[in-house]
Backbone as numpy.savetxt, mean C-alpha at the origin, in Angstrom:
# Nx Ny Nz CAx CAy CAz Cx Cy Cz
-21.71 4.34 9.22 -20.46 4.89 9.74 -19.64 5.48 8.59
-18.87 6.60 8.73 -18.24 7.27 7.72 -17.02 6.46 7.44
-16.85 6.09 6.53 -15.71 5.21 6.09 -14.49 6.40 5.65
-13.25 6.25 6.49 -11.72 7.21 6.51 -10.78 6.24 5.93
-10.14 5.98 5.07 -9.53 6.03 4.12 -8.17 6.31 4.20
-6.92 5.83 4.36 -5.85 6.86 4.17 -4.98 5.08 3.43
-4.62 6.29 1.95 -3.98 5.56 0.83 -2.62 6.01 0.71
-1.46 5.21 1.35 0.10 5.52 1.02 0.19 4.91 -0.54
1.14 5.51 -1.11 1.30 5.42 -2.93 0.69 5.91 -3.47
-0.88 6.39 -3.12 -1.83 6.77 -4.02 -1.59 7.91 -4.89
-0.45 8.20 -5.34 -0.13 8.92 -6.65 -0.20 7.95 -7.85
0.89 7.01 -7.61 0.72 5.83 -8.23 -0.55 5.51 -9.03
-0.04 5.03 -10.75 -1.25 4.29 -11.50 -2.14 3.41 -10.52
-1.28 2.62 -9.57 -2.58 1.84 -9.09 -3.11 2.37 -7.79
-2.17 2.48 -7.12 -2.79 3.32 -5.67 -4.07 4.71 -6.50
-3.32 5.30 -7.55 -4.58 6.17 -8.17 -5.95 5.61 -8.30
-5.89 4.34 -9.13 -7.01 3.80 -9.25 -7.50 3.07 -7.68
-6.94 2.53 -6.90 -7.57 2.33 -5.63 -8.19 3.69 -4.83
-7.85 4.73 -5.11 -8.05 5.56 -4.43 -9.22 6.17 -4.95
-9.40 6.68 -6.81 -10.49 6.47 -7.19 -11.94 5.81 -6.85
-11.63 4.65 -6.67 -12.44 3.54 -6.05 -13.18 3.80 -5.16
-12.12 4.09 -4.13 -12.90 4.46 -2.78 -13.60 5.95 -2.68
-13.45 6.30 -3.17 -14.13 7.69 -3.54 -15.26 7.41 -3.90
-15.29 7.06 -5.14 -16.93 6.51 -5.65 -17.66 5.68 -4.68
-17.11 4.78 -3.73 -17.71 4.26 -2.24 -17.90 5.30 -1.45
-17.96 6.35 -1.55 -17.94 7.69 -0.48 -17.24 7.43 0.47
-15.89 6.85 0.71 -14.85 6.77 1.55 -14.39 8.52 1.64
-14.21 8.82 2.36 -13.27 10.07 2.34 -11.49 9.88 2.57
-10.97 10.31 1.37 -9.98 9.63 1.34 -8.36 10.38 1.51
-7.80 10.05 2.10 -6.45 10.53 2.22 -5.28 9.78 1.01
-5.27 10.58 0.48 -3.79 10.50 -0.46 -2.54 10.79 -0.19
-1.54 10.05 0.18 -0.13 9.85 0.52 0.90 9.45 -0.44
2.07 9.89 -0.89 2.77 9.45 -1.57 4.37 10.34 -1.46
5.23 9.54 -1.48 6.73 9.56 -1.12 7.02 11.27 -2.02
6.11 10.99 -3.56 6.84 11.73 -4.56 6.00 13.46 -4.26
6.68 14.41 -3.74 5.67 15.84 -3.46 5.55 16.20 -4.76
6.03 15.94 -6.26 5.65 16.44 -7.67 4.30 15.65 -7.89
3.93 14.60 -7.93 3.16 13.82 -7.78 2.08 14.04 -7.35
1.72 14.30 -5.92 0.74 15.13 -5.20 0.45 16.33 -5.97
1.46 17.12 -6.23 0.95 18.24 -6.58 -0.16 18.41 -7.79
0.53 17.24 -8.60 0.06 17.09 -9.47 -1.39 16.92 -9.67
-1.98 16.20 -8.47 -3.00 15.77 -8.40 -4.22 16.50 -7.86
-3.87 17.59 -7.58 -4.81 18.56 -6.47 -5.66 18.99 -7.80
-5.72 19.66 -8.69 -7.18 19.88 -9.90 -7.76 18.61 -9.95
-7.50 17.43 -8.90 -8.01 16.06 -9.58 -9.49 16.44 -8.59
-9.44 16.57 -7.69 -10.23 15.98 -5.89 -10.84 17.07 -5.09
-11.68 16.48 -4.78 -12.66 17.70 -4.11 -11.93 17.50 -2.58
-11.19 18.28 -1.99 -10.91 18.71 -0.86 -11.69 18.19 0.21
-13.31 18.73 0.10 -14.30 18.00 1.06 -14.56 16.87 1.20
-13.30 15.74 0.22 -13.61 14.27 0.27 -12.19 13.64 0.51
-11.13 14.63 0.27 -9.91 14.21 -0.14 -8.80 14.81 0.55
-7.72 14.77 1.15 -6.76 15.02 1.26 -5.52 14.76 1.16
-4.45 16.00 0.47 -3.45 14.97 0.18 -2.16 15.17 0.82
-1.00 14.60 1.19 0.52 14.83 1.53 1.30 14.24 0.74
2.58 14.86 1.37 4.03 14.23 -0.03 4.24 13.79 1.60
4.62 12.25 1.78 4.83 11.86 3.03 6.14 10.75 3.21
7.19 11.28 3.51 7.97 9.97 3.79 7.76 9.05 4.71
7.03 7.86 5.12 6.78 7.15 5.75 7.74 6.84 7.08
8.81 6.60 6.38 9.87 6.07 7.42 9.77 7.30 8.47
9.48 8.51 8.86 10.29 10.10 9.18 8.66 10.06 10.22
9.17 9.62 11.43 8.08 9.32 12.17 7.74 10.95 12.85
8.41 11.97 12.73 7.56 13.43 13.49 6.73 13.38 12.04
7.52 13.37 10.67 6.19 13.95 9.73 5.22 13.03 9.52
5.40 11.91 10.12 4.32 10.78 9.80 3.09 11.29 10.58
3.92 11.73 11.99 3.07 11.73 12.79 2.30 13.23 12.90
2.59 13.79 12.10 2.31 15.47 12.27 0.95 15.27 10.58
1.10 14.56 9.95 0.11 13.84 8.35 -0.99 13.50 9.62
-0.70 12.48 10.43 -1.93 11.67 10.70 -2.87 12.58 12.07
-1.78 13.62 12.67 -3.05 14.62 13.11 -3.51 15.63 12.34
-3.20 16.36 11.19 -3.88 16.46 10.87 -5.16 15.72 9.82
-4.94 14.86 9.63 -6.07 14.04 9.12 -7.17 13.56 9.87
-6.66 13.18 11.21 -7.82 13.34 12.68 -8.63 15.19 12.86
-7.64 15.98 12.50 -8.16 17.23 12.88 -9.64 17.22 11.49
-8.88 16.89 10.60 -9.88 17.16 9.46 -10.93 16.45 9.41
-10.99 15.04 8.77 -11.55 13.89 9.03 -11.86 13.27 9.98
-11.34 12.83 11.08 -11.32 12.18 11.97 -10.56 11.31 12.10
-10.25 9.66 13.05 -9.68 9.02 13.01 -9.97 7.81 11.61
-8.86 7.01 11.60 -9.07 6.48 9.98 -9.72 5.27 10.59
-10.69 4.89 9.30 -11.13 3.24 9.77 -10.28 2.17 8.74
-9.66 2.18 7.79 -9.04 1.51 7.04 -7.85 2.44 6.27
-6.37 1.83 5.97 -5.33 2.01 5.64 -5.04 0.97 4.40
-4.57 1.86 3.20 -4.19 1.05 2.27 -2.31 1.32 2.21
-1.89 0.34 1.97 -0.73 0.60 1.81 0.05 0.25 0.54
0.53 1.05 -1.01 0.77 0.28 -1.87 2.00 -0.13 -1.78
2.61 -1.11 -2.21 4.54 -1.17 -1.85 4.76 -1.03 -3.47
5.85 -0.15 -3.81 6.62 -0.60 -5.05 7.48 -1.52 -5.15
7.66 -1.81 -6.20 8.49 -3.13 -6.85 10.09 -2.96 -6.10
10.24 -3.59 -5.44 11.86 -3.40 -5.07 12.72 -3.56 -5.95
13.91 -2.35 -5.91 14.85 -2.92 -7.10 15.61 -4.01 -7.01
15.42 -4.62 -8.28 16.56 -5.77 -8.71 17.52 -5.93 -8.57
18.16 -5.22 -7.49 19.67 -5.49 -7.29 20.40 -6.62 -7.40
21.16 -7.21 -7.99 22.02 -8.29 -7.62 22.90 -8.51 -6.18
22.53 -9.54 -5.69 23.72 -9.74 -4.53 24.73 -9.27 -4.34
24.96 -9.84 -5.49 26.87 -9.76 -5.35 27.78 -8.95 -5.94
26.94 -7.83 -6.66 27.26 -5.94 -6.41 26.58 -5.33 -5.90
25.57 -5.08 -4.89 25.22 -4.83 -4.21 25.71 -3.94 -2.76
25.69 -2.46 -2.35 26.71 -2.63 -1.49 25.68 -1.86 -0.46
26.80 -2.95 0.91 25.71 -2.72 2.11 24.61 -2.38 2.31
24.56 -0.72 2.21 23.96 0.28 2.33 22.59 0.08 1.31
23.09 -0.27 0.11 21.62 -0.83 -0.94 20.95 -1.60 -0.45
21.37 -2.64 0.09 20.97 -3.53 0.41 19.97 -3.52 1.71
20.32 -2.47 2.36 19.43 -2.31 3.74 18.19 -1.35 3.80
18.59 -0.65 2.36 17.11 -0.04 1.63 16.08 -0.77 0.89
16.66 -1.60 0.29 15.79 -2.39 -0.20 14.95 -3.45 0.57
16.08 -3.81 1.81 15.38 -5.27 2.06 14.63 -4.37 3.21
15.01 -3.56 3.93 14.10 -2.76 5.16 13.66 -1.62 5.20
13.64 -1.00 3.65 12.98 0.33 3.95 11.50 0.20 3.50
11.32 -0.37 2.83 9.70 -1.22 2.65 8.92 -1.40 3.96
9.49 -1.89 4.63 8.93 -2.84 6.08 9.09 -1.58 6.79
10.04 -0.42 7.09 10.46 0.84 8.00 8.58 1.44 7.36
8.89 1.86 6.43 8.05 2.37 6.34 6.15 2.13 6.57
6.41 0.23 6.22 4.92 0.26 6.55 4.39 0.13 8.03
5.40 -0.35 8.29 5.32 -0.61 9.79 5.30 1.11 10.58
5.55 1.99 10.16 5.44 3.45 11.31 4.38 3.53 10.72
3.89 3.69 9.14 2.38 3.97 8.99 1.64 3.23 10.05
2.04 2.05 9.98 0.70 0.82 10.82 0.49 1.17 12.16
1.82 1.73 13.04 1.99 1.71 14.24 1.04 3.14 14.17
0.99 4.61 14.22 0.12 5.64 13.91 -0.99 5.49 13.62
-1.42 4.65 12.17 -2.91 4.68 11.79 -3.91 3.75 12.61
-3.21 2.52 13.13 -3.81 1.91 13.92 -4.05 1.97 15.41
-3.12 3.06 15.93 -3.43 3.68 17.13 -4.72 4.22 17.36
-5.33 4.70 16.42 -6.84 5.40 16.05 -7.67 5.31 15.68
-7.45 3.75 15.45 -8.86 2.88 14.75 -9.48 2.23 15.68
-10.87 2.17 15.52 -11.64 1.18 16.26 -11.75 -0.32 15.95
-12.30 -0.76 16.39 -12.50 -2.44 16.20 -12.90 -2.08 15.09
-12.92 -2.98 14.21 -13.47 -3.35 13.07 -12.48 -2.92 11.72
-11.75 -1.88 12.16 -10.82 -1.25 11.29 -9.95 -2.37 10.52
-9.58 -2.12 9.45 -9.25 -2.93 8.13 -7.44 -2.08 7.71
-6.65 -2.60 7.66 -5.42 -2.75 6.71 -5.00 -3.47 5.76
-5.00 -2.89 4.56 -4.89 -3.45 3.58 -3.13 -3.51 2.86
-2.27 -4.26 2.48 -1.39 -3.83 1.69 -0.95 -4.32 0.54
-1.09 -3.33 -0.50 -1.20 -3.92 -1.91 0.49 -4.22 -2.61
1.24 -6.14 -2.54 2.32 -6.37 -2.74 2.52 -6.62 -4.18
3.90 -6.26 -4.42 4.31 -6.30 -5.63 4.61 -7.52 -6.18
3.98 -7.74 -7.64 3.95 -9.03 -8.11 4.90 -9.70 -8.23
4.46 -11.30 -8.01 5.65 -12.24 -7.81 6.48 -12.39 -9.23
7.95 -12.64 -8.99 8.56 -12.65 -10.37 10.19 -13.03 -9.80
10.25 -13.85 -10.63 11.44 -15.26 -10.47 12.26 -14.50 -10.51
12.59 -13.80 -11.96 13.70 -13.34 -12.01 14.17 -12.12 -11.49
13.67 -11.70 -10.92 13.94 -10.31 -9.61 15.06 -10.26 -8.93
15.79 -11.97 -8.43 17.00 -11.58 -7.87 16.67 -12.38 -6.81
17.63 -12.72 -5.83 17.61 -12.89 -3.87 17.13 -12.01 -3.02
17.79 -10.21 -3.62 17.40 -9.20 -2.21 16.21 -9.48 -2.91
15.40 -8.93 -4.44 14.29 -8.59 -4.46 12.75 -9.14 -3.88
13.38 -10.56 -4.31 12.49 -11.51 -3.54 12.87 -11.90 -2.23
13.96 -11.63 -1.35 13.80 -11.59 -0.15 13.25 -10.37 0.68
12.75 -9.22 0.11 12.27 -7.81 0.52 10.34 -8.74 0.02
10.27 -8.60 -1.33 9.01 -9.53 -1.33 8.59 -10.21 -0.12
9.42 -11.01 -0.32 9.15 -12.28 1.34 8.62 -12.06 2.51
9.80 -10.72 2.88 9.44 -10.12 3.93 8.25 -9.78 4.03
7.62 -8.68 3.50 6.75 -8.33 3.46 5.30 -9.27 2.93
5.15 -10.31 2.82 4.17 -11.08 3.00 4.04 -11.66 4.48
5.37 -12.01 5.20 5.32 -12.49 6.35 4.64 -11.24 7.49
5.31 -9.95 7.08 4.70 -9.08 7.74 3.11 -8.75 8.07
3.15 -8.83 6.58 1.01 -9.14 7.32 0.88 -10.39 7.58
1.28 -11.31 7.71 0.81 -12.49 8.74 1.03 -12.21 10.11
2.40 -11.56 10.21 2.27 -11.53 11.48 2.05 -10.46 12.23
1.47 -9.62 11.86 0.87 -7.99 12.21 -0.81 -8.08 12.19
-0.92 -9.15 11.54 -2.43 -9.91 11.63 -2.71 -10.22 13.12
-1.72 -11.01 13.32 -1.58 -11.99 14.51 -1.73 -10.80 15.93
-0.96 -10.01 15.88 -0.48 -8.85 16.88 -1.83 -7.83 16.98
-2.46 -7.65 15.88 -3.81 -6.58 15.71 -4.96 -6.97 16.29
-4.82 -8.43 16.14 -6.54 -9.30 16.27 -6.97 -9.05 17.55
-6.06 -8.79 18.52 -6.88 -8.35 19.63 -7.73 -7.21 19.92
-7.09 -6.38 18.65 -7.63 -5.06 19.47 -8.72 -5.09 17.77
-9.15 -6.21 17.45 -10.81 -5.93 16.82 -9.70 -5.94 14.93
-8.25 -5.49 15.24 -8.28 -5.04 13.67 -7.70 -5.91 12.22
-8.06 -6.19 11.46 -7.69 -7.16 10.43 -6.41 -6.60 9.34
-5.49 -7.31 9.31 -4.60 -6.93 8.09 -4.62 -7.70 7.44
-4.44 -7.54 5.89 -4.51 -8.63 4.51 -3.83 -8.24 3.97
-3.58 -8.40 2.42 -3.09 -8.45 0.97 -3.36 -8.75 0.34
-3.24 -8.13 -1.44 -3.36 -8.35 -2.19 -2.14 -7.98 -3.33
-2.18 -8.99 -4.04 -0.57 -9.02 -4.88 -1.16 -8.00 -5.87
-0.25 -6.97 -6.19 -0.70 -6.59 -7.23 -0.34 -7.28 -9.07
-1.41 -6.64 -9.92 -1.27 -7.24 -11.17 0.14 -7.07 -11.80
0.95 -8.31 -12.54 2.08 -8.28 -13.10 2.00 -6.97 -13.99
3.39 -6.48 -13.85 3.94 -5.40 -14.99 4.60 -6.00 -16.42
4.57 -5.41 -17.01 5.52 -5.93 -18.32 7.20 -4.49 -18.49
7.33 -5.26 -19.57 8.57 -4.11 -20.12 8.68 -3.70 -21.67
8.73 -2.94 -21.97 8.49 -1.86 -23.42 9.64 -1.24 -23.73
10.50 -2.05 -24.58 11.89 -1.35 -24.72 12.92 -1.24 -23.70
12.53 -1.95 -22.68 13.32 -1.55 -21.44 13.27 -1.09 -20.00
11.55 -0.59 -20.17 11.25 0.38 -19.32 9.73 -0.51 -18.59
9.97 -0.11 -17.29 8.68 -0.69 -16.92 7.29 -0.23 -17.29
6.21 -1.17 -17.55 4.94 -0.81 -18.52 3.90 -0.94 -17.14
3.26 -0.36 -16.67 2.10 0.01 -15.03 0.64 -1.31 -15.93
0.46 -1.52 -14.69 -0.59 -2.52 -15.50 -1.91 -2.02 -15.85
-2.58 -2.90 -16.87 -3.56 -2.03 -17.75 -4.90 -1.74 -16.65
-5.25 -0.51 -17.30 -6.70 -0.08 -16.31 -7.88 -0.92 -15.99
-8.04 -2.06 -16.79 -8.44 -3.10 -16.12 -7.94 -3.89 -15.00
-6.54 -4.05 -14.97 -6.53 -5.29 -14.16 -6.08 -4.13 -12.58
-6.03 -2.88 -12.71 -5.87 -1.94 -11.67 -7.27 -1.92 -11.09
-8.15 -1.72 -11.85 -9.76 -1.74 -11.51 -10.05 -2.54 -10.57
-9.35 -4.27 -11.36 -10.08 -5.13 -10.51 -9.27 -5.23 -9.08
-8.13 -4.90 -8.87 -7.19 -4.52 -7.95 -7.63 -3.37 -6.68
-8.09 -2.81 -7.35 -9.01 -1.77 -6.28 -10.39 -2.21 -5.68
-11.03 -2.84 -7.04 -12.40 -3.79 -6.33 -11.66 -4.14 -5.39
-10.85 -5.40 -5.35 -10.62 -6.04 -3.99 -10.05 -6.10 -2.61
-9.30 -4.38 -3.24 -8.93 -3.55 -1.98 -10.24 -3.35 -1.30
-11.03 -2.90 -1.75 -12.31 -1.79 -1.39 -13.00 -3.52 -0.48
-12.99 -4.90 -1.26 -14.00 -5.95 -0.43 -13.52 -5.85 0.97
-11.67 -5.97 1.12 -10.83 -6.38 2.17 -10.71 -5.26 3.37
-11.08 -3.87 2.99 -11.60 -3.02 3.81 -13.04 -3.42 3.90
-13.74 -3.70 3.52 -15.15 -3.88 4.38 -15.38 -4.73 4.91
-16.67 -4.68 6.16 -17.13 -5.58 6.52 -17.57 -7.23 5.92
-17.51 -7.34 4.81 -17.62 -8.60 4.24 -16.70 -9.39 3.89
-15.80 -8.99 4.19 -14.19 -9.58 4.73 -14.06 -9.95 6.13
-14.61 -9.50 6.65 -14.68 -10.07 8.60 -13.83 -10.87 8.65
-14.01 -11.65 8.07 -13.58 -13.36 8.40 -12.08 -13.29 7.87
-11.85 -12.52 7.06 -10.37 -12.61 6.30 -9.23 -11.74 7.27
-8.19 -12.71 8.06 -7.37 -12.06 8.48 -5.59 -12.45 8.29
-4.70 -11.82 7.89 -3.85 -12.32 7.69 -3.36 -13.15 6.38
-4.30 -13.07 5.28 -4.17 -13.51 4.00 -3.42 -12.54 2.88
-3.06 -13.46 2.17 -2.40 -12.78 0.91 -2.95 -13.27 -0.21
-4.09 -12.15 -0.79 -4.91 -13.11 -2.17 -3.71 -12.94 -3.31
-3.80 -13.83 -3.76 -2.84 -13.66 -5.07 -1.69 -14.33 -5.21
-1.17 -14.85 -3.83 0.02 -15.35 -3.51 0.08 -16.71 -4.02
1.23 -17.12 -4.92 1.12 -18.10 -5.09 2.20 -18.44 -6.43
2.02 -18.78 -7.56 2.69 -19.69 -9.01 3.26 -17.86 -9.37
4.65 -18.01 -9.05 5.69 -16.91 -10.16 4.89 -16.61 -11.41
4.34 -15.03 -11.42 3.78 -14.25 -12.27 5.03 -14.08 -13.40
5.04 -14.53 -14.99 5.78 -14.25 -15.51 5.63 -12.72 -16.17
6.66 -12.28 -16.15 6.78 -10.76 -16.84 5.78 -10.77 -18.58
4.97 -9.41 -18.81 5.11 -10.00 -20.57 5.96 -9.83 -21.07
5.99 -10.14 -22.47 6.70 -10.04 -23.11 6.31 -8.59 -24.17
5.41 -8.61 -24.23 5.69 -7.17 -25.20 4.27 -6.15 -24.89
């Protein structure tokens, strides 16, 4: 069976390397990402006859929904969805105002949730969702780790809601970042590698059995230090 593919973030160092991945699996793969410089960027990367790409705001359900026919027109319907989340910002509580606060803690979840509702309209049994969460880390704050939170509970319980109709959702935490003067450091091409390996197991059939898990979840990932 032709394995369809469609990767939100995949501009992204790691969504790049997941998306890589699946390519070399002869996935035919859809590339999605918020940033349209980004995409653009990437078109001398990908053979067209394997790949397609959009600048896609997730949340903006006509263009969500206008991405995922044509990706049926092209490809066909998808059998697995990766979804990467970025790191939510660190906001503090208690400057924080309203309006920040309702981006951070629900525009994560807005958005994966219209992807899920679309891509999974068109999958068959067996179809696989994957979403790759941002690493655990203490000092992030309340919203940050309550947007975190959220979104682990969400694939448990979107697990729960799918299983009837044949389809599995999981996770995988992605590898801790560090900081370099200040600035956030993308994690090294190894530990992205092995990050995509286990995207690529949790879309296949040899995951069957895995529904509703979060590998990785667990002991506060400390930041490095240099």
């Amino acid at each position: 069976m032709e394995r369809i593919t469609i990767v939100m973030g995949g501009a992204s160092d790691l969504g790049g390397a997941v998306a890589d991945h699946l390519i070399a699996l002869t996935h035919l793969v859809v590339i999605l990402d918020r940033d349209p410089h980004r995409i653009a960027a990437l078109e001398p990367r990908y053979d067209p006859g394997m790949t397609l790409l959009f600048a896609l705001d997730p949340s903006d359900l006509d263009e969500t929904a206008e991405v995922m026919e044509a990706v049926d027109e092209r490809f066909g319907p998808p059998t697995g969805l990766v979804i990467v989340i970025e790191p939510p910002e660190a906001t503090p509580l208690l400057v924080a105002a309203p309006e920040e606060l309702a981006v951070v803690l629900a525009g994560p979840l807005v958005g994966a949730g219209t992807l899920v509702r679309f891509a999974a309209d068109g999958m068959d049994e067996g179809g696989a969702i994957v979403l790759v969460l941002p690493p655990e880390d203490k000092d992030a704050g309340a919203v940050a780790l309550a947007a975190r939170g959220a979104l682990a509970g969400f694939v448990r319980g979107l697990a729960g809601e799918l299983a009837d109709a044949g389809l599995r959702v999981n996770a995988v935490v992605a590898p801790a970042t560090g900081t370099r003067r200040g600035a956030p450091r993308p994690p090294g091409a190894k530990a992205a590698d092995e990050t995509a390996r286990l995207v690529a197991f949790l879309l296949s059939e040899h995951a069957a059995m895995l529904n509703g898990e979060v590998l990785g979840e667990g002991a506060f990932l400390a930041p490095l230090s240099r």
